[in-house]
Structures are given as structure tokens and as C-alpha cells.
C-alpha positions in Angstrom: 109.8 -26.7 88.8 109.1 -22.7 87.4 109.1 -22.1 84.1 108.5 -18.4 82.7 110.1 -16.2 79.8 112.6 -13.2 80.3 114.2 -10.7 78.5 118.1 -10.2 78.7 119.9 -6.9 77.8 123.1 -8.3 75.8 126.5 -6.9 75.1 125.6 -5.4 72.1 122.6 -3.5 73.2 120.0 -6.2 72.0 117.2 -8.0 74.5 117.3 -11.9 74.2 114.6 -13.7 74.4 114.9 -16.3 76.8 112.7 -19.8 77.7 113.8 -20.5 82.2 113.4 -23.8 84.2 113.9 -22.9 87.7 113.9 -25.7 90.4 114.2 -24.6 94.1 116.0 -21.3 93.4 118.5 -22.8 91.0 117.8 -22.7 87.2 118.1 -25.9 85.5 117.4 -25.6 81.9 117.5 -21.9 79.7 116.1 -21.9 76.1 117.5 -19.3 74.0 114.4 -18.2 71.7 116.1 -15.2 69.5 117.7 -11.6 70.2 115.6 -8.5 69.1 117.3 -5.4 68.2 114.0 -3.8 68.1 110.2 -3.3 69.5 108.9 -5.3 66.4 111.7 -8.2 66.7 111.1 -8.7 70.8 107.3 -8.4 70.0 107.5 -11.6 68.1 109.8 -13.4 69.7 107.7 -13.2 73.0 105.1 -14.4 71.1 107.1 -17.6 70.1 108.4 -17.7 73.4 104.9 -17.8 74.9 103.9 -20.7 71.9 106.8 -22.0 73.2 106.2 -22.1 77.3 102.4 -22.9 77.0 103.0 -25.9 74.8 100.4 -24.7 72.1 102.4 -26.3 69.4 105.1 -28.8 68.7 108.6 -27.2 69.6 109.6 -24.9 66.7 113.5 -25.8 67.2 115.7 -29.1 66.7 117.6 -29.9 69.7 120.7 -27.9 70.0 123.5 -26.8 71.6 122.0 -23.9 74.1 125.4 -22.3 73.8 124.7 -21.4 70.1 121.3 -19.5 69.6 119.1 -20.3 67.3 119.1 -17.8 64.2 116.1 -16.0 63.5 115.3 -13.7 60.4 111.9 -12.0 59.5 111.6 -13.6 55.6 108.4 -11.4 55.3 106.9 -8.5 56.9 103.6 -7.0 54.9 100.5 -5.2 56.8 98.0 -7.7 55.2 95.3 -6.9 57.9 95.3 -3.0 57.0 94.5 -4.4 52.9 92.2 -7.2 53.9 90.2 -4.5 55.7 89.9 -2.1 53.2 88.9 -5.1 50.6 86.2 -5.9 53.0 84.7 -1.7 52.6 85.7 -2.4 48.7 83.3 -5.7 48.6 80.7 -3.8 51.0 79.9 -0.7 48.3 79.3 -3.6 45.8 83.0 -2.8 43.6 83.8 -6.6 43.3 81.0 -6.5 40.6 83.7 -4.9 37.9 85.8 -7.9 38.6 88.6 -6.3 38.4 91.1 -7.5 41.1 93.9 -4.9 39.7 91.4 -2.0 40.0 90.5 -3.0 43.7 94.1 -2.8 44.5 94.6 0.4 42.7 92.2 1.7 44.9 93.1 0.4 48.2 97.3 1.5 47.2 95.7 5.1 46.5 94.6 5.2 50.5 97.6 3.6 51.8 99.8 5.8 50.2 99.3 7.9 47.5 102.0 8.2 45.1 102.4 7.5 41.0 100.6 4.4 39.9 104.0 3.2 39.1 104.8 3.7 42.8 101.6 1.6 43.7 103.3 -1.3 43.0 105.4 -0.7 45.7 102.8 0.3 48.1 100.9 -2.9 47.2 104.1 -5.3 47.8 104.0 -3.7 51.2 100.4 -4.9 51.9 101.3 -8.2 50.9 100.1 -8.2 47.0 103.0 -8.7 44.7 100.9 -10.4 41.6 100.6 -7.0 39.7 103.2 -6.1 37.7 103.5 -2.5 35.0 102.0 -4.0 32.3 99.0 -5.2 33.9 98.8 -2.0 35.8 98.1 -0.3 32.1 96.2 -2.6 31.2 94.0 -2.0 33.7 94.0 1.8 33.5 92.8 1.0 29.6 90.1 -1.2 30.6 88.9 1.4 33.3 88.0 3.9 30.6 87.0 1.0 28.2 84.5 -0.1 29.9 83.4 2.9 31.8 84.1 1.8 35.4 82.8 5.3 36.9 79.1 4.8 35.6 79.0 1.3 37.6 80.8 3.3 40.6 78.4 5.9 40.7 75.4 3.7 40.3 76.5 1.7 43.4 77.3 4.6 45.6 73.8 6.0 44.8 72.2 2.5 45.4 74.4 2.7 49.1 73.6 7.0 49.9 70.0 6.2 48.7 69.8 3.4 51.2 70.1 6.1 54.0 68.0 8.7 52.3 68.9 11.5 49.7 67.2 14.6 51.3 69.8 16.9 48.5 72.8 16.9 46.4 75.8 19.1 47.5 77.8 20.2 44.2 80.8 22.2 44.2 84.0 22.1 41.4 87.7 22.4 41.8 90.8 22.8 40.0 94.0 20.3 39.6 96.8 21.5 37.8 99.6 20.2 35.5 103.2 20.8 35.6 103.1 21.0 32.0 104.3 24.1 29.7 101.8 23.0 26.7 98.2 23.2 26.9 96.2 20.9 24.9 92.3 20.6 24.0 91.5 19.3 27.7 94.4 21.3 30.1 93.8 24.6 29.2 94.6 27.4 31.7 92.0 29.1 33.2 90.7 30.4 36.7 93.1 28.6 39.2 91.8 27.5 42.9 95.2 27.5 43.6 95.8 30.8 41.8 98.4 28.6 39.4 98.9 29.7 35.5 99.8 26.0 34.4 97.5 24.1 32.3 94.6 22.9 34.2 91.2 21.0 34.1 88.3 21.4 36.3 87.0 18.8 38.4 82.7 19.0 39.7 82.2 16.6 42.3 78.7 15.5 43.4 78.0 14.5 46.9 74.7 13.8 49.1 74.1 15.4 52.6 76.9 13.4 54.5 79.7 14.1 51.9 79.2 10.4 50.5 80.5 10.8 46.5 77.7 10.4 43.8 79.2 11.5 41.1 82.6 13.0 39.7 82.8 15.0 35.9 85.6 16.4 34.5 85.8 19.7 32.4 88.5 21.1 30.2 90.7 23.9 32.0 89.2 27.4 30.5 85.3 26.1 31.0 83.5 28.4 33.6 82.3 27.0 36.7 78.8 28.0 36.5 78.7 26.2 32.9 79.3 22.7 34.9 76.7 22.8 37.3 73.8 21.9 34.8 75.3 19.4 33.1 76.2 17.3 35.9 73.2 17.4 37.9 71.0 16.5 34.6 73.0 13.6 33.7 72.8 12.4 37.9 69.0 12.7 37.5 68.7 11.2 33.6 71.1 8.2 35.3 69.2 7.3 38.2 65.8 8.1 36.6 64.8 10.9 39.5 62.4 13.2 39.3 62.1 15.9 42.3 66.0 16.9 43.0 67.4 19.9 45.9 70.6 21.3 44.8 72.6 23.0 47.0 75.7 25.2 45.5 78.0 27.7 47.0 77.9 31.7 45.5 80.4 30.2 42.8 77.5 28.5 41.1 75.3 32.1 41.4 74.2 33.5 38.0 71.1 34.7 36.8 71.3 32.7 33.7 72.8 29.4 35.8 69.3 29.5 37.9 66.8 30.3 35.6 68.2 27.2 33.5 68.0 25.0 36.7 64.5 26.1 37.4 63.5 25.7 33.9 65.2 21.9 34.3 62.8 21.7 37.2 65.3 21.2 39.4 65.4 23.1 43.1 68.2 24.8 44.4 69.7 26.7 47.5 72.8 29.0 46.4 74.7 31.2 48.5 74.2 34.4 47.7 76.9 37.4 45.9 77.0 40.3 48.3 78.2 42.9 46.3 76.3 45.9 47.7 74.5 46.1 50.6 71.0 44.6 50.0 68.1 47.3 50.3 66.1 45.5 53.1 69.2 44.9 55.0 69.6 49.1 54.7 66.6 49.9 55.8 66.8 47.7 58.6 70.0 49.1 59.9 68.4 52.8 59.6 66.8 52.2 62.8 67.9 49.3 64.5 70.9 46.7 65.0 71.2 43.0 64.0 70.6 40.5 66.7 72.6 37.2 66.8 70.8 34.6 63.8 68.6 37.2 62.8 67.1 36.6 59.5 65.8 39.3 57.3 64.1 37.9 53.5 63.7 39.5 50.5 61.7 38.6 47.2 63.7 38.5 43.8 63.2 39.6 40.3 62.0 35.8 39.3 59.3 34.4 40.0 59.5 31.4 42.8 62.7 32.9 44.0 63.2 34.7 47.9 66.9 35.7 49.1 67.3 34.9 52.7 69.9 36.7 54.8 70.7 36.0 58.5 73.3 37.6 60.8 75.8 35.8 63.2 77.6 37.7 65.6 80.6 34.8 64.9 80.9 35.5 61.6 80.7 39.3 62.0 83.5 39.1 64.8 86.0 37.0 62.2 84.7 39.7 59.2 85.4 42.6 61.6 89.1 41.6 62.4 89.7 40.6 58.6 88.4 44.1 57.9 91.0 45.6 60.4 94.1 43.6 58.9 93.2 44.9 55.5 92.6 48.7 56.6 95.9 48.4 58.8 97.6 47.1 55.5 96.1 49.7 53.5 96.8 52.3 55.5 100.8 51.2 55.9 101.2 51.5 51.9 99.3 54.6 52.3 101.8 56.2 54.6 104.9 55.1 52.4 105.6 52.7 55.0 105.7 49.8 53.0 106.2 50.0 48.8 102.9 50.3 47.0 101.0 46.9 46.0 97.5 45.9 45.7 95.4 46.3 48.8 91.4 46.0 49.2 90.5 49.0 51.1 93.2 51.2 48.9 92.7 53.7 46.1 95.4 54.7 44.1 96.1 57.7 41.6 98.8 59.3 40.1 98.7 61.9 42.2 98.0 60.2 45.5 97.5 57.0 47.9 94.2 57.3 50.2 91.7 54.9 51.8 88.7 54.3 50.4 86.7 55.0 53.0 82.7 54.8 51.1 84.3 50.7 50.6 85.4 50.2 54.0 82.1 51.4 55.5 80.3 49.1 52.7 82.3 46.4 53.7 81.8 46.8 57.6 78.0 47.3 57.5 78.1 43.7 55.4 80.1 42.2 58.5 78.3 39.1 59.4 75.9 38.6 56.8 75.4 35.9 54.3 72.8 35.7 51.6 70.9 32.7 50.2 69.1 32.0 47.3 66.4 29.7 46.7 63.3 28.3 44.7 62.8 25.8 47.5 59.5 26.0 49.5 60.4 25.3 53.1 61.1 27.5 56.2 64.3 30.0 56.2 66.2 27.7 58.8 66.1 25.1 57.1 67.3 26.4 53.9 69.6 27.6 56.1 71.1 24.4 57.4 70.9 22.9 54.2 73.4 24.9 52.6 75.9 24.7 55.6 76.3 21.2 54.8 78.1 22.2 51.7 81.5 21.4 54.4 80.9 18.1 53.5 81.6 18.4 49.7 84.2 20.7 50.6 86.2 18.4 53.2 85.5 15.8 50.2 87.7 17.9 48.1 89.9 18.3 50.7 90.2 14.8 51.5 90.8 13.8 47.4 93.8 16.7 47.2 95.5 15.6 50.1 94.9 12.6 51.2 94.5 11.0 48.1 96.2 13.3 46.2 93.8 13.9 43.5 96.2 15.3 40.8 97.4 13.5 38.1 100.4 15.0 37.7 101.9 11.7 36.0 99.3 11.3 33.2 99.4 12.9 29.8 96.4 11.6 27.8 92.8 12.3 28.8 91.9 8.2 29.0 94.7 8.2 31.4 93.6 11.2 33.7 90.6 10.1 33.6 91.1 6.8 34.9 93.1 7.8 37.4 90.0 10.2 38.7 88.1 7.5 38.8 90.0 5.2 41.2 90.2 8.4 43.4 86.3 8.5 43.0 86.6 5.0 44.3 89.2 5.5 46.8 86.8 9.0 48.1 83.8 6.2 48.4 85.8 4.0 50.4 87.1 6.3 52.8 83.9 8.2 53.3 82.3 5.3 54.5 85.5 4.0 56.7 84.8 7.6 58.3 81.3 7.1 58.8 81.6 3.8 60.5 84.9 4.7 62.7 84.2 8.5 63.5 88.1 8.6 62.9 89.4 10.4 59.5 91.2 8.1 56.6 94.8 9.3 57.8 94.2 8.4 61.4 92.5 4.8 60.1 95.4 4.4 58.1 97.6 5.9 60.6 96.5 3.1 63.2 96.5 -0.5 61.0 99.4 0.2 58.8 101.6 -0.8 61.9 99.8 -3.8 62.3 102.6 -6.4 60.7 102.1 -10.5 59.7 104.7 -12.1 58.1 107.1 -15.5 58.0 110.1 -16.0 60.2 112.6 -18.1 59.5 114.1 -19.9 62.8 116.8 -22.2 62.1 116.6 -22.5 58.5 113.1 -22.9 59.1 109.8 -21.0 58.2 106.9 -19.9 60.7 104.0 -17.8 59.8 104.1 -14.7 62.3 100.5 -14.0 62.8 99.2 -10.1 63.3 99.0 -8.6 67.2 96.0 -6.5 66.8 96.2 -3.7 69.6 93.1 -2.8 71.7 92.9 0.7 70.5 93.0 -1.2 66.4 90.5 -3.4 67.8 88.3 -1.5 68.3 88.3 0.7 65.2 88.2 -3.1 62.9 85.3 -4.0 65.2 83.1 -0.4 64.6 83.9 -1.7 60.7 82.6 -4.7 61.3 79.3 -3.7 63.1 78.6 -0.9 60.3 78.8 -3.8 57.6 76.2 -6.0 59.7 73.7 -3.5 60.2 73.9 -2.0 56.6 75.3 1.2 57.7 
């Protein structure tokens, strides 16, 4: 006798599920298992089939009539192996030591699937955790705050990027916004990122060379950036009791003042450099001869300790070049009343007339592929260099915390409350930095991959079954990169 599972396309579109004994030719015996109406459905039900033919468990129906199928219902359908794994990161950066189970899942909702913590709940019921409710969801928020949950976050991501090395600290600020009319003493309009005029704060974010986070600060609105740089690095250092510190900053950070308080702090630094005007060695260089491709030219400074280093890439002059030409070709239409008169960069306007300014376009041309850096750091030119290129990792950071996690609190009022909620995106930034390390795949595509992933309960006859996960290869492999990381320390 043959036994062996089929599928059958039914009169209303579904695929039955179907158990057959065949004996010479004939069949002699058909097992109705279920009908799917779906990919999910018939993926389960040839699971129970299989259980079913292979005898791996006692039969999972009472003896029926096999002219009436057996009913079968998914009861529960979470993605429990998408949470459980991002617990496991959670536990691995050392976070269970808040004891704080609401926090934790906080944090793992915010990577799922950021929304409003109200939302979260939601989101959370979906990965199988129902126990937290709206009043325990505040409660937590309070005790965040309370108890100062970022200090013990910041310490254990510092104990985990120390473990790898700190060579420097990557610093940058941005801005999140409020869709408020009313400013207050902490959202205060100001210099906008995202050229808004609503209320907003500022948000510095510290992060080692691999864009791990090490610390996160929050400003009020009107506060200039160059005022923040200071004060975060000097608490980072007073924190974790260092001594010799690198920082590297982006020409936002660049101010006279701003450097000679960081060397006076006795801290190093590598800033990018302001190029207003075209630097006098540069010049002189250019009298006689053309740039070659990564050429570096350095100049000493006014303070002591200080050299600017400036190198030329023939990329970077290429993208400059055609940037120039968009803006002169823009300029030039407004010039020719071809377009109505607005702002342009390469345009001077009078009463009396509309002309290029053709001394800033030649300004701007010879500055083509250039970039400046300044630095009290003794070490070779390249190097400085490639130390301050690595400020993409503080910057895809950002990115990561304003889209993916969606870093603005536009649901929160009081500072307590925005402030708790930038530090489970702190936590939530930790966690996914490290998910990226170990997978080489970003947070979305992680997410992406395992939120699929479905375990549940079926009920079958009145009856419930747990439905355990199918893990696909290309899942597999991902959970088993996770796994390897955590072993190794990594």
C-alpha cells in the first residue's frame, strides 16, 4: 500500500489538503486534513499532513465521517521568533540589568514597527506579548526618566564598543521637530535640518568608529550646534573616567572659539574644514600647476598645535563641477527673464539689473574638489584623513533613528516624556547597530525577513495544536550569523 499527501484545487478556488492510501492503482482510504485559502493556510496544513503521514505523533483527529472535513481555524498567529531574537541582542548588550521587562519591549516594538507608544501595544500583541497594557506603558516611561535608564545604557554600550577598541568618537547633532504652534522653555525654534519653523530641540548623538551609539544629549531648540559639542564629549570622558580622547566633527562643529575650548579640555580633534575663500597655499599652488587625483596640500594655522590639511579628488571635483553647472544654468535663466526672479547662488541682483556673478563662480570652480581638515592630532595626513570619512557612520546612525526608528516624538508634550522616548530609541539604535554588524544586512531588511516568520495555535476540530515556526533557509542563515556573533563576543 502508498501512502503520500496531495493538494486538491476545490470549487471554490481553495487547495485541500489531502492524507491518500493507494493499493495496486486503486485508492483505498483519503484523509481530509483542512482547505487553505492561502500560502500561510496550505503551509501549515502540509505540515500537519506530514505529522500526520510520518506517524510522528498520535492522530490529531477523532474518527469521522471523511465526507465532512474536519474544521480548521488559526486561534493565534504572532511572529514570536522575530521578538525572541531581538530579546536575545537586548540580553547580549547587558539591558536585562534595568529589569525592566516593559522597557525591553518598548524597545524591541520601536524596531518592529515604529509608531506611537500607544500604537506599541499593538505592535507587541503581534509579536506575541499581550501583558502590557496603557497604564503600565506610562509607568514605565516615568520610571525611565526616574531612574535614569540612559546613563546605565550608555555605560553598557561603552563597556560592548570598548570591547572592540575605541580608536575616536564620531559626534554630529540633528534636529526633530514638533507639530506644535507654542514653543516652550525646551522646543524653541531655531536652525532647522529640515529647514522647518516649528518648535524644535536639537539632538547630539555620540558614536565610536563603527557607528555603535555611546551616547545621546538633548538640547533645547534655539541652542547653537557648536555650543553642544563640549559639553557632551566632557561628560562621555568625566563618565567613563578617560583620559586621551580623538574627536572627530563635521565643519558644523568648526569655530575658533569651539576648538580652542576643546584643546584647552585636552581633548584632540579632526574637524572638517569651512571653505569660504580659497585658501592661500591652495592659490599659489594652482598659479603654476594643476591638482592631481588625492593630492594633499597642508597648511599651518594661527594656533599653536593646529595644521589644516586639504586634498583633492577628482570624484568629488566631477560631482562639484556639475552642481556648479545646474546653479549657473539656473542663474543664468532668471537672468534672461526666462524664469521669475528668486534666490540663486551664482546670481547678483540690483535694482537696476540681474547679472552673474562671475568673481563667485570662478571662486567656486577653483574650490571644485577640495575639502579642508582641521586638526591638533599628531599623525600622518592620511590618516587624519580616513578618520574623518568615517563620520558616515554617525550620519547613517541618524539616518537610521529618523527613519527607521522614527526618532521624533511627535506624540510627547513634557520633556520627561521626550526624553524617555529618546532613550528607548538610544536603545533601539544599539540594538540594531549590532544586528547590522553581525548580519551585514540593514535593520529593515532583518526585520523585513523574520517578521514573516509566523507560530501560533490551530484549532482542528474544536481542538487546539501549537503551530510551530517554518524558518526559511535564507532566515536561517541570518538567525545563525546572530548566533555566531553572540558566541564569539562580537
Amino acid at each position: 500500500m502508498g501512502i503520500f499527501i496531495r493538494t486538491v484545487k476545490t470549487a471554490s478556488g481553495a487547495r485541500a489538503v489531502q492524507v491518500v492510501h493507494r493499493l495496486r492503482g486503486k485508492v483505498v482510504r483519503l484523509t481530509h486534513i483542512g482547505s487553505a485559502h492561502n500560502d500561510e493556510e496550505l503551509h501549515l496544513l502540509m505540515s500537519l499532513a506530514k505529522q500526520r503521514l510520518l506517524g510522528l505523533q498520535q492522530s490529531l483527529f477523532a474518527e469521522a465521517d471523511n465526507h465532512q472535513p474536519n474544521r480548521i481555524s488559526i486561534k493565534e498567529s504572532v511572529c514570536r521568533v522575530l521578538y525572541e531574537t531581538l530579546e536575545l541582542q537586548y540580553a547580549g548588550l547587558g539591558f536585562n540589568q534595568l529589569g525592566d521587562d516593559h522597557f525591553r519591549q518598548l524597545c524591541i516594538a520601536r524596531i518592529v514597527e515604529p509608531t506611537s507608544k500607544l500604537d506599541s501595544l499593538r505592535v507587541l500583541v503581534d509579536l506575541g506579548v499581550g501583558e502590557l497594557n496603557k497604564d503600565q506603558l506610562y509607568r514605565c516611561l516615568k520610571q525611565v526618566v526616574a531612574k535614569d535608564y540612559r546613563s546605565t545604557i550608555a555605560k553598557l554600550c561603552f563597556a560592548r564598543a570598548s570591547a572592540n577598541g575605541i580608536s575616536l568618537v564620531l559626534y554630529d547633532v540633528t534636529t526633530l521637530y514638533f507639530e506644535v504652534q507654542k514653543e516652550d522653555d525646551y522646543r524653541k525654534p531655531g536652525m532647522s535640518k529640515e529647514r522647518r519653523l516649528e518648535p524644535q530641540i536639537i539632538v547630539g548623538l555620540l558614536v565610536d568608529q563603527h557607528g555603535f551609539p555611546l551616547g545621546l544629549h538633548s538640547f533645547e531648540g534655539n541652542k547653537a550646534e557648536t555650543t553642544t559639542i563640549l559639553p557632551v564629549v566632557e561628560a562621555f570622558r568625566v563618565q567613563h573616567k578617560l583620559r586621551d580622547i580623538t574627536v572627530v566633527a563635521d565643519a558644523g562643529m568648526l569655530s575658533a572659539k569651539n576648538l580652542q575650548a576643546l584643546a584647552d579640555a585636552g581633548f584632540t580633534y579632526i574637524v572638517g574644514a569651512r571653505l569660504n575663500k580659497i585658501p592661500y597655499d591652495i592659490a599659489e599652488y594652482q598659479k603654476t600647476k594643476e591638482l592631481g587625483n588625492n593630492q594633499i596640500i597642508t597648511a599651518g594655522a594661527q594656533t599653536e598645535g593646529q595644521r589644516i590639511i586639504y586634498q583633492y579628488r577628482e570624484k568629488r571635483a566631477a560631482l562639484d563641477n556639475h552642481n556648479i553647472e545646474k546653479q549657473i544654468a539656473k542663474a543664468e535663466k532668471i537672468a534672461s527673464g526666462k524664469t521669475p526672479t528668486k534666490k540663486a547662488k551664482f546670481l547678483t541682483v540690483t535694482t537696476k539689473e540681474r547679472k552673474l556673478n562671475l568673481a563667485l563662480i570662478d571662486k567656486a570652480k577653483a574650490l571644485a574638489g577640495i575639502k579642508g581638515y582641521v586638526t591638533n592630532l599628531d599623525i600622518s595626513d592620511e590618516q587624519i584623513i580616513a578618520f574623518y570619512h568615517q563620520l558616515w557612520n554617525v550620519e547613517a546612525s541618524f539616518r537610521m533613528s529618523k527613519s527607521d526608528l522614527k526618532a521624533r516624538p511627535i506624540f510627547h508634550h513634557k520633556r520627561d516624556s521626550i526624553e524617555a522616548h529618546l532613550t528607548v530609541v538610544f536603545a533601539a539604535l544599539a540594538i540594531s547597530r549590532m544586528v547590522e554588524s553581525s548580519t551585514g544586512i540593514s535593520i529593515k531588511q532583518f526585520v523585513k525577513t523574520l517578521r514573516p516568520i509566523r507560530s501560533g495555535v490551530v484549532t482542528i476540530a474544536d481542538k487546539d495544536y501549537p503551530a510551530e515556526a517554518q524558518i526559511p533557509e535564507v532566515a536561517q542563515i541570518i538567525l545563525n550569523k546572530l548566533s555566531a556573533a553572540q558566541t564569539f563576543g562580537h
